[in-house]
OpenMM code with the backbone's topology and positions (N, CA, C; nanometers):
from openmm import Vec3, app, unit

residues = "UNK UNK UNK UNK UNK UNK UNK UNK UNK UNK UNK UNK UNK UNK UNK UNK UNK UNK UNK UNK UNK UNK UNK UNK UNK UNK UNK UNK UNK UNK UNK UNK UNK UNK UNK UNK UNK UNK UNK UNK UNK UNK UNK UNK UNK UNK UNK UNK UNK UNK UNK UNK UNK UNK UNK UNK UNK UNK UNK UNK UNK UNK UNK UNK UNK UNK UNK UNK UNK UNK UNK UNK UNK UNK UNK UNK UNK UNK UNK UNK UNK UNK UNK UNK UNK UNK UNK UNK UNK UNK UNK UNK UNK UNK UNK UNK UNK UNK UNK UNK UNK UNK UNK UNK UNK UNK UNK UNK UNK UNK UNK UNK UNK".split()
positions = [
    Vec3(-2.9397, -1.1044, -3.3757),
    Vec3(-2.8473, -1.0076, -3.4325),
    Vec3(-2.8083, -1.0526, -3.5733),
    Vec3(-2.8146, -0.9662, -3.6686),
    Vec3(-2.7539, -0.9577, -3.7856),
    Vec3(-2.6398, -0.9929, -3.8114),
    Vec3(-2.5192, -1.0484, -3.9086),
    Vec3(-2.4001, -1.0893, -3.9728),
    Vec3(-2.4272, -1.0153, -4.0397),
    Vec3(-2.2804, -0.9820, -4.0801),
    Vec3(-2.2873, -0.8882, -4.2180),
    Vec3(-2.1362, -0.9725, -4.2362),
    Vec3(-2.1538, -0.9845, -4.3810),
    Vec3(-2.0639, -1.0926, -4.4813),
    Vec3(-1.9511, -0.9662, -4.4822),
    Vec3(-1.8500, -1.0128, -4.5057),
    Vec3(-1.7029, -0.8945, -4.5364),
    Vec3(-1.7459, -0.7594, -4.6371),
    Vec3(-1.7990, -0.8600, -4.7604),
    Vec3(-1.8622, -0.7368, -4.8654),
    Vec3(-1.9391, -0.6348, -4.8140),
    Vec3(-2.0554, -0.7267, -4.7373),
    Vec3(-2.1630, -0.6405, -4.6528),
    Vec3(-2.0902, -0.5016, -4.5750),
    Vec3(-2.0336, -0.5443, -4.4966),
    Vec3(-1.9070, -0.4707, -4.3905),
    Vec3(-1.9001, -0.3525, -4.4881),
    Vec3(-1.7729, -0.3634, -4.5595),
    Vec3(-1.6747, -0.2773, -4.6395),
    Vec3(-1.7990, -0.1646, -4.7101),
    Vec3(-1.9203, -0.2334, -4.7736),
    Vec3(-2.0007, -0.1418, -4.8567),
    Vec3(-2.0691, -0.0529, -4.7094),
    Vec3(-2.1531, -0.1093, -4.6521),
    Vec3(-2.1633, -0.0005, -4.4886),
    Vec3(-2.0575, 0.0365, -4.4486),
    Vec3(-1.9375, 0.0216, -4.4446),
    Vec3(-1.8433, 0.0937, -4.3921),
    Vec3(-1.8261, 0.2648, -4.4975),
    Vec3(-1.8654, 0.2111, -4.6528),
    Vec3(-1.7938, 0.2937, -4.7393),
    Vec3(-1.9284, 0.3819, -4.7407),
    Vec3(-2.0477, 0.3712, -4.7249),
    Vec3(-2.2025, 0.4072, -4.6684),
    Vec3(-2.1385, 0.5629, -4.5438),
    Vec3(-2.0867, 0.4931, -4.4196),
    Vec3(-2.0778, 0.5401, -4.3237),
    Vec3(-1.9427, 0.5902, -4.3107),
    Vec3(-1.8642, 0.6768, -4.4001),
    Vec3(-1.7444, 0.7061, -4.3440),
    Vec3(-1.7526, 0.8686, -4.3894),
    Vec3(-1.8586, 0.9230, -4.4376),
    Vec3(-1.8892, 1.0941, -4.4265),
    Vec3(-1.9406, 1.0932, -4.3111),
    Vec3(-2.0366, 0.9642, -4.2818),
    Vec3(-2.0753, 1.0302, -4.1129),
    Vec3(-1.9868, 0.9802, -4.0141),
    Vec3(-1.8433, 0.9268, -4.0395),
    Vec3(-1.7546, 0.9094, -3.9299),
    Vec3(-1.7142, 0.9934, -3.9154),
    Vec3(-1.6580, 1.0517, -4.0134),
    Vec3(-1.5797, 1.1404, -4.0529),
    Vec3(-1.6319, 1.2854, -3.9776),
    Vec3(-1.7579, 1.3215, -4.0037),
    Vec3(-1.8438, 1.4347, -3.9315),
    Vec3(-1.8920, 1.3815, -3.7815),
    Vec3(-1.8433, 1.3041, -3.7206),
    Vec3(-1.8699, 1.2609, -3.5521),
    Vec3(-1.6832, 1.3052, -3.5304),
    Vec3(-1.6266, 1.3008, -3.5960),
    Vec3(-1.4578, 1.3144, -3.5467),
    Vec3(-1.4607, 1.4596, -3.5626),
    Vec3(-1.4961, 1.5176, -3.6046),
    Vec3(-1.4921, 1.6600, -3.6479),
    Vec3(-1.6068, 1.7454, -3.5591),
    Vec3(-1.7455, 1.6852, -3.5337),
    Vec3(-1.8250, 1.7406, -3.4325),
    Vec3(-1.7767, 1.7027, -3.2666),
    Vec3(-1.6695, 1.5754, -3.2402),
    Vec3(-1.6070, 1.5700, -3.1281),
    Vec3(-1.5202, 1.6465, -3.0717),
    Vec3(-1.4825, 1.6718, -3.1764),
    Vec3(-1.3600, 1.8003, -3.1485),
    Vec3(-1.4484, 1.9118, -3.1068),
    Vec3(-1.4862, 1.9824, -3.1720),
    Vec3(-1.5841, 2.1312, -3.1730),
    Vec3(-1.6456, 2.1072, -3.0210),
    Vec3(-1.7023, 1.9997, -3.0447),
    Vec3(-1.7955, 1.9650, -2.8706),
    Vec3(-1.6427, 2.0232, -2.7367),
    Vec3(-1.5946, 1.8998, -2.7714),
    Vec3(-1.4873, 1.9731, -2.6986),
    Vec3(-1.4159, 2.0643, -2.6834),
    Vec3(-1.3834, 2.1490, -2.7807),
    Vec3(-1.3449, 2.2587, -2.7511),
    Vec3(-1.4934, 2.3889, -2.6763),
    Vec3(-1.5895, 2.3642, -2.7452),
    Vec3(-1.6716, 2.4212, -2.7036),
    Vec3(-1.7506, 2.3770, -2.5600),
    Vec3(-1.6942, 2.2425, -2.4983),
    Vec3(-1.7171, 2.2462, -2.3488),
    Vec3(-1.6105, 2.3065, -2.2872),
    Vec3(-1.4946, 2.3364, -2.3145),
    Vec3(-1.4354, 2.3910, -2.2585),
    Vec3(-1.4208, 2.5077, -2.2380),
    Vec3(-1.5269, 2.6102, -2.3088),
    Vec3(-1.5462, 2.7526, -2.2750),
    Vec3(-1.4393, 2.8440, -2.3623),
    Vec3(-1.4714, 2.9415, -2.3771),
    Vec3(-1.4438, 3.0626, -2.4408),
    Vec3(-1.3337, 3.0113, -2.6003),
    Vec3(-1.4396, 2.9308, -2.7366),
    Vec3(-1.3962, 2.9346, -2.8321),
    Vec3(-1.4656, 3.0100, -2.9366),
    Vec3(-1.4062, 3.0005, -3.0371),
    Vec3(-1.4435, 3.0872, -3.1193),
    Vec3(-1.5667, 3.0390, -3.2123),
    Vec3(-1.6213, 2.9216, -3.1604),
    Vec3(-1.6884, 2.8469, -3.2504),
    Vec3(-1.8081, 2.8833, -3.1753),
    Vec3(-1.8250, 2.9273, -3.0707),
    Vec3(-1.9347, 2.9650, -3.0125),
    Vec3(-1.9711, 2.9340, -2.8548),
    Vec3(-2.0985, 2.9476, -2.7913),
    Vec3(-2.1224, 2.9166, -2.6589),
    Vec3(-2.1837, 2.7958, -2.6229),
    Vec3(-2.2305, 2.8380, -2.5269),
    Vec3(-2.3935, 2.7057, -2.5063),
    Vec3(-2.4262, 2.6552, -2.5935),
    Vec3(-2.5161, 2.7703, -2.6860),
    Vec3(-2.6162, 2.7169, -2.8236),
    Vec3(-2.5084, 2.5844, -2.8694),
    Vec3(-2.4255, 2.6666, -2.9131),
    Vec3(-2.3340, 2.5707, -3.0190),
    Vec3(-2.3355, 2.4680, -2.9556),
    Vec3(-2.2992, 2.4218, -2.8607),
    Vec3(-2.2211, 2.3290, -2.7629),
    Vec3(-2.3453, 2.2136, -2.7662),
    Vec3(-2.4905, 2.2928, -2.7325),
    Vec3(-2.5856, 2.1807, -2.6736),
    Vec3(-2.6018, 2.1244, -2.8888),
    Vec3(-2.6338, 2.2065, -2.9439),
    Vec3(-2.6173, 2.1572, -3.0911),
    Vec3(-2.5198, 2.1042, -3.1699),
    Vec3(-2.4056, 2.1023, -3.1612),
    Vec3(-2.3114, 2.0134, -3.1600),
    Vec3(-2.3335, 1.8565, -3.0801),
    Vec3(-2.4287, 1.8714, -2.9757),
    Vec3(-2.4164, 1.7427, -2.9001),
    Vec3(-2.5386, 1.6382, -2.9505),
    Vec3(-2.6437, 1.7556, -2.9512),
    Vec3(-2.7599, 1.6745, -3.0487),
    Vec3(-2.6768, 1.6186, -3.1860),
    Vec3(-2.6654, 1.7327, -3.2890),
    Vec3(-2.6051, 1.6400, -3.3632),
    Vec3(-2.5199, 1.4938, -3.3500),
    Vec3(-2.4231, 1.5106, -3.2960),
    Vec3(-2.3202, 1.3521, -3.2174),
    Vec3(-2.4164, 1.2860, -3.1994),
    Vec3(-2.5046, 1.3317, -3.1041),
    Vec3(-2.6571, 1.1701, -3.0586),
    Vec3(-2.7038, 1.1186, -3.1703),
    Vec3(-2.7371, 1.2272, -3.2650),
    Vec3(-2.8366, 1.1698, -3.4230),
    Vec3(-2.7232, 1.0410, -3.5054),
    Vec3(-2.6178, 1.1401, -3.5259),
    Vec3(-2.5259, 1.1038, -3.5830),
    Vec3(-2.4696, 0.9247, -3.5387),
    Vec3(-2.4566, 0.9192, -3.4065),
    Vec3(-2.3688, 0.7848, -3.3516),
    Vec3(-2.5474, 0.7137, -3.3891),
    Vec3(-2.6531, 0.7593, -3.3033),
    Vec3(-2.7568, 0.6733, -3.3481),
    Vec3(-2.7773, 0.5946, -3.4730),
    Vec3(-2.7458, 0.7127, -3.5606),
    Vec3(-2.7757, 0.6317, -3.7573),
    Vec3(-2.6468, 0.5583, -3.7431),
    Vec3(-2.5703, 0.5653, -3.6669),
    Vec3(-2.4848, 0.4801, -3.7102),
    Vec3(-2.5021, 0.3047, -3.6479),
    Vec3(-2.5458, 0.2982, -3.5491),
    Vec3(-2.5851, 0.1989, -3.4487),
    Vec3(-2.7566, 0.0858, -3.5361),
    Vec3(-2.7964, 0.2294, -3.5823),
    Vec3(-2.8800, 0.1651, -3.6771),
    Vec3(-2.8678, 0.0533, -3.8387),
    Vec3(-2.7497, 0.0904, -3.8446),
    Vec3(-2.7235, -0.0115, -3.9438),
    Vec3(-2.6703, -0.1556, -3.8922),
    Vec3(-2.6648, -0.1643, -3.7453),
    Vec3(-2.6298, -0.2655, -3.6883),
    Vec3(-2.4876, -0.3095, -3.6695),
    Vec3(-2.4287, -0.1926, -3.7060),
    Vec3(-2.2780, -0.1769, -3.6234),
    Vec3(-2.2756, -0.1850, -3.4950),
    Vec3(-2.1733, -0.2260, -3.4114),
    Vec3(-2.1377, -0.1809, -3.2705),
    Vec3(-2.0685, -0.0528, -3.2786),
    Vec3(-2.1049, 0.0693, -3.1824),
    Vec3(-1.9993, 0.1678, -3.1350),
    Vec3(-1.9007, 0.0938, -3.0599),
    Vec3(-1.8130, 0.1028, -3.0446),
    Vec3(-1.7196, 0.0505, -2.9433),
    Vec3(-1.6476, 0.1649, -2.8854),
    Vec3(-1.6196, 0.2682, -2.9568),
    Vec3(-1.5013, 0.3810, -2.9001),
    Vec3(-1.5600, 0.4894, -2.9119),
    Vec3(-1.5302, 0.6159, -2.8579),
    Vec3(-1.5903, 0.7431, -2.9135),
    Vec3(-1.4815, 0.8242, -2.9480),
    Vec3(-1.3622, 0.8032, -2.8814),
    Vec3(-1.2340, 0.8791, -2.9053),
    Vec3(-1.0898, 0.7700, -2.8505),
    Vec3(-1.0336, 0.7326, -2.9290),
    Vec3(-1.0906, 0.7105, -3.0699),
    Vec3(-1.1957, 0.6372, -3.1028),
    Vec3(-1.2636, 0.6696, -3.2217),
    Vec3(-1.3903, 0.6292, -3.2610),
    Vec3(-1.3527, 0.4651, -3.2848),
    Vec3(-1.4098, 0.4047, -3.2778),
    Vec3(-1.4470, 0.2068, -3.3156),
    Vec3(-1.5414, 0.2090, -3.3380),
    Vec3(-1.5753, 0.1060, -3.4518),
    Vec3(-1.7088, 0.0482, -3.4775),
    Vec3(-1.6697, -0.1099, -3.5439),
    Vec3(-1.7763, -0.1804, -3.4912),
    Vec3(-1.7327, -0.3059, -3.5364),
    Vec3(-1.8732, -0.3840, -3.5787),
    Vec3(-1.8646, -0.4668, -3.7017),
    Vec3(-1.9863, -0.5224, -3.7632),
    Vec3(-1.9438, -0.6631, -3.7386),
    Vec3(-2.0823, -0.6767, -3.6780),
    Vec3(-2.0538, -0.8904, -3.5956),
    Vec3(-2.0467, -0.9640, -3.7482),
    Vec3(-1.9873, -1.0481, -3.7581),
    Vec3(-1.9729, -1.1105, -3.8169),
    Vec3(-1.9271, -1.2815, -3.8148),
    Vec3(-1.9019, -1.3479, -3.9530),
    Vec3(-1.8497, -1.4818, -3.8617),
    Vec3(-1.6956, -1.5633, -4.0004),
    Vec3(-1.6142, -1.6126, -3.9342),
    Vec3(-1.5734, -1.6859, -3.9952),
    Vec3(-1.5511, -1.8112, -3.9962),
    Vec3(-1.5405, -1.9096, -4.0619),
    Vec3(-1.5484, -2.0346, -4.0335),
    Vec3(-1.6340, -2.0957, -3.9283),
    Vec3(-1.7179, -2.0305, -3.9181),
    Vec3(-1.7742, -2.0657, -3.7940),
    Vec3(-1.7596, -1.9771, -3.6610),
    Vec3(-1.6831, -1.8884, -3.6680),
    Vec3(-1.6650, -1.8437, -3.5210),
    Vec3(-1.6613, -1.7002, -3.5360),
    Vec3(-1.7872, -1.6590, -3.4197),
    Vec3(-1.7947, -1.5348, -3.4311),
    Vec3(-1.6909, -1.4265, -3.4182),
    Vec3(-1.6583, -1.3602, -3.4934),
    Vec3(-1.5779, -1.1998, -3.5063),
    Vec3(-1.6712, -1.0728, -3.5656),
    Vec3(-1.5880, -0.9557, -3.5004),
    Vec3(-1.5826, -0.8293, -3.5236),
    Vec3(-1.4981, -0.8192, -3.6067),
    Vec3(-1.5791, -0.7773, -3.7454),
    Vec3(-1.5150, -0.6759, -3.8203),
    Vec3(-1.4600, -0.4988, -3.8279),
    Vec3(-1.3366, -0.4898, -3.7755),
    Vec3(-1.3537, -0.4137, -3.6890),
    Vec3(-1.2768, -0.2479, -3.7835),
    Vec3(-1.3156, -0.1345, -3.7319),
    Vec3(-1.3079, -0.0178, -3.8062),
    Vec3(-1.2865, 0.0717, -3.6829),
    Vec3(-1.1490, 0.1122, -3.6757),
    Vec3(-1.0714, 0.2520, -3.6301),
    Vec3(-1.0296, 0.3873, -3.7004),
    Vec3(-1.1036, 0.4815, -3.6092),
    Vec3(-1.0242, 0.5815, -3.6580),
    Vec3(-0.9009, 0.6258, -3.7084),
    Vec3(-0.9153, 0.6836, -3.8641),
    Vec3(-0.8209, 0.6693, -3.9326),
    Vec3(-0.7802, 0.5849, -4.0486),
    Vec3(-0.8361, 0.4586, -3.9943),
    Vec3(-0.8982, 0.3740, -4.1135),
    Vec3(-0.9672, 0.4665, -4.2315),
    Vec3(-0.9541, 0.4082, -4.3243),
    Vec3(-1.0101, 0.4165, -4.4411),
    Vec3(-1.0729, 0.3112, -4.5082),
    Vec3(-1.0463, 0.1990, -4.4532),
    Vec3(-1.1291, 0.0976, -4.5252),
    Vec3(-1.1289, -0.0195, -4.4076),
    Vec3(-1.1937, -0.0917, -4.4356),
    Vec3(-1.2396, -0.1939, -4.3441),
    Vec3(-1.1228, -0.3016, -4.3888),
    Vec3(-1.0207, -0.3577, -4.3044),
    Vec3(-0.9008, -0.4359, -4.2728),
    Vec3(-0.8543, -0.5109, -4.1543),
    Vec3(-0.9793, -0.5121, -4.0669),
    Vec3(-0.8886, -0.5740, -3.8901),
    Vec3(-1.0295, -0.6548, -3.8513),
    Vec3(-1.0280, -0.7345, -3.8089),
    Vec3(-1.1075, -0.8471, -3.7448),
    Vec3(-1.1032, -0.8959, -3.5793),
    Vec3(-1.1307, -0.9144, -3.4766),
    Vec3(-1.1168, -0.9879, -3.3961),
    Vec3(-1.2033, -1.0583, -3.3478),
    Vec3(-1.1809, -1.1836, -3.3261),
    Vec3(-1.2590, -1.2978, -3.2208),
    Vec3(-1.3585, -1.1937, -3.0923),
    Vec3(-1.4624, -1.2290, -3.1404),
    Vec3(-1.5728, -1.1859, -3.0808),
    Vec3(-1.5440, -1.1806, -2.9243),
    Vec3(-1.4942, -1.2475, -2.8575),
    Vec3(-1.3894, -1.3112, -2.7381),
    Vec3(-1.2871, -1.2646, -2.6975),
    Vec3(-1.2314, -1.2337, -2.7824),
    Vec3(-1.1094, -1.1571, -2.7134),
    Vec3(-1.1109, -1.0310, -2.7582),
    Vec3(-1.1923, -0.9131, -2.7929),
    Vec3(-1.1780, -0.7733, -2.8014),
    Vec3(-1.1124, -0.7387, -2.8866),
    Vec3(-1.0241, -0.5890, -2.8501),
    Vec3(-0.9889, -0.4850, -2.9885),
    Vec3(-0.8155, -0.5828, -2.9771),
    Vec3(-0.7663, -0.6072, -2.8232),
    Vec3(-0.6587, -0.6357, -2.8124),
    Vec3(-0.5722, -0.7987, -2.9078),
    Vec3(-0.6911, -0.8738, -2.9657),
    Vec3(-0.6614, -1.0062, -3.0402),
    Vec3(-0.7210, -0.9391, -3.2206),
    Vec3(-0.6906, -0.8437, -3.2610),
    Vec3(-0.7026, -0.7808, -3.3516),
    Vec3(-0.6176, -0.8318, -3.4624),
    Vec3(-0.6647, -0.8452, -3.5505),
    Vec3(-0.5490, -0.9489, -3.6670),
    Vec3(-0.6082, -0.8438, -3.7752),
    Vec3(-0.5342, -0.8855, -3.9047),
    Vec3(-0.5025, -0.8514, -4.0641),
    Vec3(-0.6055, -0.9570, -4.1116),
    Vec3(-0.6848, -0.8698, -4.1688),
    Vec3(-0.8109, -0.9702, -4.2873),
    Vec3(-0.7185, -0.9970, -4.3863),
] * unit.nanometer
topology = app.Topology()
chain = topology.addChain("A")
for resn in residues:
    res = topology.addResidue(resn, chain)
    for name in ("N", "CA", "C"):
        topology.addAtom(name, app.Element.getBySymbol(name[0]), res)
C-alpha cells in the first residue's frame, strides 16, 4: 500500500472534492428516488444515479484513498508519522484535509493536524 505525505493528501483531496461533492448530491437523489414517487424521476433515474455513485466512489478508491463512510461520506489516505501509521482523514463537510487518526484506533482517536 501506498503513503501519501500530508502535501500528497491535501493536493488529492483538492483533486477529489468536485467528485465528493457530486457522490453527496447523487446520494441524496438516489435516495429520494428509492423512495418512490419524486420528481426527479423513476427506475431509469434511480438505476443511473446508482451507476453513477459505483463509477464515482470507484475513481475515488483508485487514487488509493480508503472509503470509510458513505453517509456521512469518509475517506482517509494511509499515511505515517513519526513512524506510526495514520489516516489522514476527510469528512463530510470538510473542506480541506485537517484530522488524522492512529491507524489503530479509528475515526473515534481523531486529533487536529
Amino acid at each position: 500500500m501506498d503513503l501519501f505525505t500530508l502535501d500528497e493528501a491535501k493536493a488529492e483531496l483538492a483533486r477529489l472534492l468536485p467528485v465528493l461533492d457530486e457522490i453527496v448530491r447523487l446520494r441524496a437523489d438516489a435516495a429520494e428516488l428509492g423512495a418512490g414517487s419524486s420528481s426527479l424521476g423513476g427506475l431509469p433515474e434511480f438505476k443511473a444515479a446508482q451507476a453513477r455513485l459505483d463509477e464515482l466512489l470507484e475513481s475515488v478508491q483508485k487514487t488509493g484513498a480508503e472509503l470509510k463512510g458513505f453517509a456521512p461520506l469518509l475517506v482517509d489516505f494511509p499515511s505515517s508519522m513519526d513512524g506510526v501509521p495514520v489516516l489522514l482523514c476527510w469528512l463530510e463537510g470538510d473542506r480541506e484535509l485537517g484530522w488524522y487518526h492512529r491507524a489503530d484506533l479509528g475515526f473515534a482517536g481523531r486529533r487536529r493536524l
